[in-house]
C-alpha positions as a LaTeX table, in Angstrom:
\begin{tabular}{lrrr}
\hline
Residue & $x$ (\AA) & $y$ (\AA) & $z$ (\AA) \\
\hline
Unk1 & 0.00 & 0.00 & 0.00 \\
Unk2 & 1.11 & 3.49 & $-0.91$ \\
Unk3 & 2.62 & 5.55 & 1.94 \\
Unk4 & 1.11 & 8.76 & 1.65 \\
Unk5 & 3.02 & 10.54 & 4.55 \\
Unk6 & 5.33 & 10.51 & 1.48 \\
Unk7 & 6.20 & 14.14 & 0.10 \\
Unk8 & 4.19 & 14.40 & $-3.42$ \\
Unk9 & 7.26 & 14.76 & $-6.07$ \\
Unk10 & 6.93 & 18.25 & $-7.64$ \\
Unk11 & 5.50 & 16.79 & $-10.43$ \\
Unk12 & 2.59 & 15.22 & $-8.65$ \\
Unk13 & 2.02 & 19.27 & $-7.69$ \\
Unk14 & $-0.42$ & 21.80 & $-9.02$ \\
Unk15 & 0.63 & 23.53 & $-11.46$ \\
Unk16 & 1.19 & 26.61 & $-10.29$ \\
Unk17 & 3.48 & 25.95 & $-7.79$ \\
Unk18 & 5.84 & 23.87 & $-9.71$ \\
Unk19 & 9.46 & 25.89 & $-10.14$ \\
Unk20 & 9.34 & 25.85 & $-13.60$ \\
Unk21 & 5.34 & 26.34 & $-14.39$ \\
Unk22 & 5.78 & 29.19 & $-12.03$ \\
Unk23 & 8.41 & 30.73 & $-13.45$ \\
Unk24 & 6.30 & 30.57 & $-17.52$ \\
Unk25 & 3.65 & 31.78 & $-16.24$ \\
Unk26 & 4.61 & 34.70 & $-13.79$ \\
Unk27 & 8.34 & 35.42 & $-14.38$ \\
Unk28 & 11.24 & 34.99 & $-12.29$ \\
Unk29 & 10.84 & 37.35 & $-9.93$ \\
Unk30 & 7.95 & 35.53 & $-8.50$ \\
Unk31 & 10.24 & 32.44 & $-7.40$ \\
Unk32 & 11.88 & 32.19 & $-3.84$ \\
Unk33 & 15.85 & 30.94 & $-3.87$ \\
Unk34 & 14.55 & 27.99 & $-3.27$ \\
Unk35 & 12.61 & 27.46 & $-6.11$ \\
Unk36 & 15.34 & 28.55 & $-8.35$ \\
Unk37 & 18.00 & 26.26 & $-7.16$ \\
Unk38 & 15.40 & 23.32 & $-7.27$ \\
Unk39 & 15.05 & 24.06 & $-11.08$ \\
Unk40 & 18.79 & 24.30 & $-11.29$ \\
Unk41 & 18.94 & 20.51 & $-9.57$ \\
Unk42 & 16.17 & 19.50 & $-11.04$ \\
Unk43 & 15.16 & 16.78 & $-9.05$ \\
Unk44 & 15.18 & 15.26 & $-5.39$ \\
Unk45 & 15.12 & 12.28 & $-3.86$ \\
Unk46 & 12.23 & 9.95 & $-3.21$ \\
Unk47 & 11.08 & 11.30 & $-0.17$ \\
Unk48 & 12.31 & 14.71 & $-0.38$ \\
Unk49 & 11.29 & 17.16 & $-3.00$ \\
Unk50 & 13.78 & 19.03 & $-5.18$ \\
Unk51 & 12.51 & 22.65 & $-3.22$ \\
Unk52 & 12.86 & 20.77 & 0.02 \\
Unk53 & 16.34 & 19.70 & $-0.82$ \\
Unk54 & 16.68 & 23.39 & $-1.70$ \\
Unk55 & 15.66 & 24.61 & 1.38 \\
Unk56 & 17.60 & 22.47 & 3.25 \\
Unk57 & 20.97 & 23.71 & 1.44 \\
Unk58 & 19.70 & 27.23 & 1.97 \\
Unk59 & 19.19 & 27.27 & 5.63 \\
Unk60 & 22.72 & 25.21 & 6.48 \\
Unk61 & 24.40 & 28.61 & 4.74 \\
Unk62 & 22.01 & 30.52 & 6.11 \\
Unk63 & 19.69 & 31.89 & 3.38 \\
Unk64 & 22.88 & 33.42 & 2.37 \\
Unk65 & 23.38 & 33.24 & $-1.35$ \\
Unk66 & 27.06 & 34.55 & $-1.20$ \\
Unk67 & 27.47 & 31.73 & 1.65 \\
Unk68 & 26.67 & 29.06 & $-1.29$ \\
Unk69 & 28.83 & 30.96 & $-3.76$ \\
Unk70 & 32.05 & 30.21 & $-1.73$ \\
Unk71 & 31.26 & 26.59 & $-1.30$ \\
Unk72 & 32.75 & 23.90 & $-2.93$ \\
Unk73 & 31.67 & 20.87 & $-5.24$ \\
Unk74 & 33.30 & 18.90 & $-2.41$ \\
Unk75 & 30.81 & 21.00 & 0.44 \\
Unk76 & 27.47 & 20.88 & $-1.94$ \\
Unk77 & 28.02 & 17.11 & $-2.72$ \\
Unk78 & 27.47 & 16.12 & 0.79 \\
Unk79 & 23.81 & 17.07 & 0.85 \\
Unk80 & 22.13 & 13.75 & 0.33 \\
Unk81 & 20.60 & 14.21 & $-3.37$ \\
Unk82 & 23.57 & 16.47 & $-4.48$ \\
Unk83 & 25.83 & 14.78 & $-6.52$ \\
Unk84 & 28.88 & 16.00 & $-8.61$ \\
Unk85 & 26.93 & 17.41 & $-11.36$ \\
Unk86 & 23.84 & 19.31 & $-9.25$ \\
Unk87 & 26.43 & 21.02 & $-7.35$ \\
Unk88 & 28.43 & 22.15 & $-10.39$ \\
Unk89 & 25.37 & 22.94 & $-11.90$ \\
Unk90 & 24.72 & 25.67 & $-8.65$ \\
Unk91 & 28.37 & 26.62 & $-8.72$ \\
Unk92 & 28.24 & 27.74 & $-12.05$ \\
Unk93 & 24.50 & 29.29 & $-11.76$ \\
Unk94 & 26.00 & 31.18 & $-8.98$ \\
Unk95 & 29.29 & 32.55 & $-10.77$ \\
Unk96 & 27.76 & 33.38 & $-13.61$ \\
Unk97 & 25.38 & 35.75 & $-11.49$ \\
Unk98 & 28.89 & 37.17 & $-10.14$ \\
Unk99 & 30.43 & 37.80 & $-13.77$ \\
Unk100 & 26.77 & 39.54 & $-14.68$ \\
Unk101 & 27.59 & 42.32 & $-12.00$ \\
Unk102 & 30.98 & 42.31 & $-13.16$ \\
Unk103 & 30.29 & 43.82 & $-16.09$ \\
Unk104 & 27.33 & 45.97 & $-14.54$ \\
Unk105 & 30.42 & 47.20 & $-12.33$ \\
Unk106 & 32.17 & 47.90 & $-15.70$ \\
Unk107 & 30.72 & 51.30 & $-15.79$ \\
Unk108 & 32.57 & 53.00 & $-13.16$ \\
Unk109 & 35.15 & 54.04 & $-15.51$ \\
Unk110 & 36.84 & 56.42 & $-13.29$ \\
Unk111 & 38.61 & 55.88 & $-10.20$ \\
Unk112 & 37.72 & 59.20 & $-7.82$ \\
Unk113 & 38.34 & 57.27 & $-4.20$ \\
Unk114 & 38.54 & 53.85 & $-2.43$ \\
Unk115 & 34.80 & 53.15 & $-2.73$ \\
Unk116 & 35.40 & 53.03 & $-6.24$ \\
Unk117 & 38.15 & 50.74 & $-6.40$ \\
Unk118 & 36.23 & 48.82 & $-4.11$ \\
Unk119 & 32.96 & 48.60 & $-5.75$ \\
Unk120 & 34.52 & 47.74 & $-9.33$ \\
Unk121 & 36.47 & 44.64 & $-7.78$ \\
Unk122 & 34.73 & 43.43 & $-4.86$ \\
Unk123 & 32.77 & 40.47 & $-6.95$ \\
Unk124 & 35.98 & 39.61 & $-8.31$ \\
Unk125 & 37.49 & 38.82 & $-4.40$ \\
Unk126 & 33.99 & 38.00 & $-2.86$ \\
Unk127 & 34.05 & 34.22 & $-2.77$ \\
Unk128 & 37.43 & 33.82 & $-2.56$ \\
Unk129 & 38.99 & 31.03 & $-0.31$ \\
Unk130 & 42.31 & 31.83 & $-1.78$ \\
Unk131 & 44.98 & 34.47 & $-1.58$ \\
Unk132 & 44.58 & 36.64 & $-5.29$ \\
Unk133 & 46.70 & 39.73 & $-6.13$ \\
Unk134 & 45.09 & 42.06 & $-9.04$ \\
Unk135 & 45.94 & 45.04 & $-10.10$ \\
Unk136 & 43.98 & 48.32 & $-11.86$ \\
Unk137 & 45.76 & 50.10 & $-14.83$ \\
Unk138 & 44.38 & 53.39 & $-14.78$ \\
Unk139 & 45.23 & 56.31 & $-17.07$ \\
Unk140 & 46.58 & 60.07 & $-16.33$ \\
Unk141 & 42.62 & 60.97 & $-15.24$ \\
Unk142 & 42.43 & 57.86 & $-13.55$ \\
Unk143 & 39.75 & 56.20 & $-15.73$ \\
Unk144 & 40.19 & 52.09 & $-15.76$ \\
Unk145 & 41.96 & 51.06 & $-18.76$ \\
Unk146 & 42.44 & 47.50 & $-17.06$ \\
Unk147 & 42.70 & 44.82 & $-14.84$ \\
Unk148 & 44.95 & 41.89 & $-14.65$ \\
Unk149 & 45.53 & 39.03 & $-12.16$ \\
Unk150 & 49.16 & 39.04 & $-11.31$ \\
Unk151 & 49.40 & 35.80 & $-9.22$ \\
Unk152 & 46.98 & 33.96 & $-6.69$ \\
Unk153 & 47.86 & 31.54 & $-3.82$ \\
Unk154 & 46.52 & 29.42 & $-0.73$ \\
Unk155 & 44.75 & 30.93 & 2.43 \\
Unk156 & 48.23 & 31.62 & 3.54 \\
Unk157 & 49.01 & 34.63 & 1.36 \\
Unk158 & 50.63 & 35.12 & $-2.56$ \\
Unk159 & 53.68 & 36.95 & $-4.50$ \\
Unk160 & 53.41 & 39.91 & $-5.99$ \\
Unk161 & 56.62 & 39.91 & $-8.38$ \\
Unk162 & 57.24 & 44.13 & $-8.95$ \\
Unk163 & 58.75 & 43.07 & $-12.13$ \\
Unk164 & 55.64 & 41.65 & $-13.71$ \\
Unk165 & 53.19 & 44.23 & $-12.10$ \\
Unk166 & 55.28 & 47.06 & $-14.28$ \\
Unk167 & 56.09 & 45.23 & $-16.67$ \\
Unk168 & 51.81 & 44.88 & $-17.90$ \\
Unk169 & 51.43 & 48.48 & $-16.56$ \\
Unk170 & 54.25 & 49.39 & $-19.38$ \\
Unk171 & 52.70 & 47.09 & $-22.28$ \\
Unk172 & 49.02 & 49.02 & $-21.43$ \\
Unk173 & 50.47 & 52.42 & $-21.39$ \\
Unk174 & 48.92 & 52.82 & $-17.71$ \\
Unk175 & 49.78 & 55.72 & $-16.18$ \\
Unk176 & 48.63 & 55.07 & $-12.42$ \\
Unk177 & 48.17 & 51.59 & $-11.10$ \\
Unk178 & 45.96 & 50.38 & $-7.89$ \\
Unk179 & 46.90 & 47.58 & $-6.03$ \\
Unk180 & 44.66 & 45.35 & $-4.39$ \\
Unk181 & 44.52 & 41.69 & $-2.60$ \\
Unk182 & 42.50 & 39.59 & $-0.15$ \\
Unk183 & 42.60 & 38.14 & 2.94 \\
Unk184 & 40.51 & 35.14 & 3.03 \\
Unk185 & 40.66 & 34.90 & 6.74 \\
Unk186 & 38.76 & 38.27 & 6.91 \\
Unk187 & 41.18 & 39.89 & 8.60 \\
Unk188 & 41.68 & 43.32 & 7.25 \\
Unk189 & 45.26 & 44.22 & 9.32 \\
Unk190 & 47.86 & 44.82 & 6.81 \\
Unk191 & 50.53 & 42.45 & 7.29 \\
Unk192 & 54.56 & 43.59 & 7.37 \\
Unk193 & 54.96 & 42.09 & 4.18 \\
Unk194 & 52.28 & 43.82 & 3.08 \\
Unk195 & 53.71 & 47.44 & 3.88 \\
Unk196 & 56.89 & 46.18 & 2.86 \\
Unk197 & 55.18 & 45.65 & $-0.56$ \\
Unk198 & 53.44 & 48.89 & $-1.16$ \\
Unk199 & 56.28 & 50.92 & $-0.07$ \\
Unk200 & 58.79 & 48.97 & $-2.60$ \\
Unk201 & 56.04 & 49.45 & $-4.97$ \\
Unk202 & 55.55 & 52.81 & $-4.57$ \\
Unk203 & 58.97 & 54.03 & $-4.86$ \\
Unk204 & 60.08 & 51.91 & $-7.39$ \\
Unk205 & 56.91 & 53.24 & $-9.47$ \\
Unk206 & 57.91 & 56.92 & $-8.86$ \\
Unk207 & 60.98 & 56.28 & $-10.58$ \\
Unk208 & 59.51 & 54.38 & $-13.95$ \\
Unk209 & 56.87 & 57.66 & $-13.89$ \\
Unk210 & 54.07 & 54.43 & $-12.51$ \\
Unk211 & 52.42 & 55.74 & $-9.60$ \\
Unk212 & 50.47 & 53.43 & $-7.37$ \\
Unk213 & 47.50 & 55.51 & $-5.86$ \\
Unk214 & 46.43 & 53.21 & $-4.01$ \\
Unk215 & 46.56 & 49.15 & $-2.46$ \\
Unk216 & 43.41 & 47.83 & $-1.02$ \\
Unk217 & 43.19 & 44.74 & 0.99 \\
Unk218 & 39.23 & 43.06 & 0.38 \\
Unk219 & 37.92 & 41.00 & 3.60 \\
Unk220 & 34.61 & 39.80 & 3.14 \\
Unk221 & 32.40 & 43.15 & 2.71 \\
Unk222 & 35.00 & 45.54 & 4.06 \\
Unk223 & 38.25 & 46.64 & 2.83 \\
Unk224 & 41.84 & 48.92 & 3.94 \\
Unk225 & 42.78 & 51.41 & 1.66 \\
Unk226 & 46.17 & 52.35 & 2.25 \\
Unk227 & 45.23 & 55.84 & 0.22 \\
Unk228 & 42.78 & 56.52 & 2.91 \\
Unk229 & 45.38 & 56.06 & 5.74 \\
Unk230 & 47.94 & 58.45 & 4.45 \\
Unk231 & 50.01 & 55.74 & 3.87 \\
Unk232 & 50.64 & 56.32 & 0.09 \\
\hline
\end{tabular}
């Protein structure tokens, strides 16, 4: 005999509160996160629906999207009903949301303070479990002309070779450069090596006629700007 303290499959739903129905009929904006991951997984299990599976990865990151976003195929895949491909499937759902406000970000052209800087790269650090070092070519105004990833490392830090950091400011003409790394452990106290860094950096770009404005260290949602410091 059928069980039917059984969760209906979403297919045995009405209509209108199917994922996918509801999205054709009312628009996106209409679904809860929920929802939209479930159509991303497309399925559940047998006695848990792909929403409730949804939910249930949802509230152990606390109905934190960004939460998700730094989560690995290793961390999604334990979630009985997530295999390999679902939680590649959400990884990639959720970067390409990132690189869609990348390039909405793409319109602050010119760099007029920290905020800036900060605004125009903080998707690029924000689900970062790794050490990255990028830099911002800027011109003689200060308008963006570029970015470029100079190296990236573990949770324990990265090199920033001077030579190479010039050397791309020199092939794109750049005229000011802004440095800027993270620190995955959210810590946003500028390490000696750091300073050490920024004041090599500095000098040795006043010479060339490359002027660093500015280094910012990302942590989670906040950042240092050495600019704003006086320390540059």
């Amino acid at each position: 005999m059928e069980n039917y303290d059984q969760k209906l499959g979403i297919k045995l739903w009405a209509e209108e509160d199917r994922p996918r129905e509801k999205l054709l009929h009312h628009g996106r904006r209409h679904l809860t996160d929920a929802e939209l991951i479930a159509i991303l997984i497309g399925s559940g299990s047998r006695n848990e629906t792909a929403v409730d599976l949804s939910k249930r990865i949802l509230s152990f990151y606390e109905n934190n999207l960004a939460k998700i976003g730094q989560a690995s195929i290793q961390d999604l895949s334990r979630f009985k009903g997530i295999g390999e491909a679902k939680a590649i499937t959400i990884i990639a759902a959720l970067e390409l949301g990132l690189r869609r406000k990348e390039i909405q970000e793409e319109q602050i052209v010119q760099v007029t303070a920290s905020s800036d800087v900060h605004r125009y790269l903080y998707n690029t650090f924000a689900d970062l479990n790794h050490e990255e070092f990028w830099i911002l070519l800027l011109n003689r105004s200060n308008h963006i002309i570029g970015r470029h990833l100079i190296s990236k490392g573990g949770q324990a830090g990265t090199v920033a070779d001077p030579k190479i950091i010039f050397k791309v400011a020199l092939e794109r003409n750049a005229a000011n450069i802004v440095l800027a790394h993270n620190h995955p452990s959210g810590n946003l106290k500028p390490s000696e090596s750091d300073n050490k860094l920024t004041r090599d950096l500095v000098a040795s770009g006043m010479m060339l006629g490359l002027y660093v404005v500015d280094h910012l260290i990302f942590a989670r949602s906040n950042y240092y700007s050495y600019k704003d410091e006086d320390l540059i």
